[in-house]
C-alpha positions in Angstrom: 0.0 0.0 0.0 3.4 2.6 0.3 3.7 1.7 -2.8 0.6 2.7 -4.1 0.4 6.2 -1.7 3.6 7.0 -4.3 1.8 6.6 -7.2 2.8 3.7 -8.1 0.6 0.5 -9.5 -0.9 -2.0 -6.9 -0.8 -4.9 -9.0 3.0 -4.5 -9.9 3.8 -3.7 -6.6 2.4 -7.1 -5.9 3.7 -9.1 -9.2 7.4 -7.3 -8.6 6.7 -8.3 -4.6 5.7 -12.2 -6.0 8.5 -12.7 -8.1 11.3 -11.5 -5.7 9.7 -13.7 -3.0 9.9 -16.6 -5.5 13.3 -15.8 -6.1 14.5 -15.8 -2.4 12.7 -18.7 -1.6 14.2 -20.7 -4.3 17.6 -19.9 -3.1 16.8 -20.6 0.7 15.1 -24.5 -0.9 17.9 -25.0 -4.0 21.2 -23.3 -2.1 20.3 -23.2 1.7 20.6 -20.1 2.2 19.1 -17.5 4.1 16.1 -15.8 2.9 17.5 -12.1 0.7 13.7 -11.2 -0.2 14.4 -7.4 1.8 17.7 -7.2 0.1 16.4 -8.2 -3.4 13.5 -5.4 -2.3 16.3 -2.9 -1.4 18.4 -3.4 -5.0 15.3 -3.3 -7.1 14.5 0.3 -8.6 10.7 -0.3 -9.0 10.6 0.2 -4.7 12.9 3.0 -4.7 9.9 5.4 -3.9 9.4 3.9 -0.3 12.9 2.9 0.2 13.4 5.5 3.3 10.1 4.3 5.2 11.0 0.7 4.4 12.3 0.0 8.0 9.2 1.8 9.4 7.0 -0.5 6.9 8.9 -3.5 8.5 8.7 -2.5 11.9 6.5 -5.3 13.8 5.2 -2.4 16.2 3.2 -1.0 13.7 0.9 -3.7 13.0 0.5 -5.6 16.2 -2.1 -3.4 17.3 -2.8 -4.1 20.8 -1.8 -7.7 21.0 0.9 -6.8 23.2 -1.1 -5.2 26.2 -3.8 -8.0 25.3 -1.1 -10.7 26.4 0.0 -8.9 28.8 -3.3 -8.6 30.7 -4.6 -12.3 29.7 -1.1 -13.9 31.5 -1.5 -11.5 34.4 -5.0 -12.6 35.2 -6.1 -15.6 33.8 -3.0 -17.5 33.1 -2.0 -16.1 36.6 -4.8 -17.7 38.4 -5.1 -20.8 36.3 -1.7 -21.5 37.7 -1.6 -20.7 41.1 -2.7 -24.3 42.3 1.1 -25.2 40.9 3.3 -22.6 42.3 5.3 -24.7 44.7 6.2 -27.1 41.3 6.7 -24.3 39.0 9.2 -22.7 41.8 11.0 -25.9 42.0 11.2 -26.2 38.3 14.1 -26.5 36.8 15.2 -24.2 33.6 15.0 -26.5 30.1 17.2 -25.0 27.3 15.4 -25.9 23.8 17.3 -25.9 21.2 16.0 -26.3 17.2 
């Protein structure tokens, strides 16, 4: 939608958007290598109109909405009281280290 707010097409936004995910994810399956899709964004002069809001575009703050206070207020309360009848095992748990 930056894209479009620049003037620029919604449909080739999303075809130029399309094929440079196609392309990154065919190097992550083929070469096993880590997903480029922002850097193939970043080198492509189609997106050079939002380049400089990019990082605010990416940001994870900006379309979260309230999910962070919600979570925070559900594991206070709820999650809080459905585990109170464990407290003495949780505080004699012991730390697990997961690694994947």
């Amino acid at each position: 939608m930056a894209c479009v707010k620049k003037g620029l097409s919604r449909q080739d936004a999303h075809e130029e958007i399309r094929v440079l995910s196609h392309q990154a994810a065919d190097n992550v399956k083929k070469h096993g290598k880590d997903n480029d899709l922002l850097e193939r964004i970043r080198r492509t002069a189609f997106f050079n109109p939002i380049l400089g809001e990019l990082d605010t575009l990416l940001d994870p703050s900006t379309f979260v909405g309230r999910a962070p206070q919600q979570v925070e207020k559900f594991t206070s309360t709820e999650v809080k009281k459905a585990l109170e009848p464990y407290a003495s095992a949780v505080a004699k748990a012991e730390t697990s280290t997961l690694s994947v």
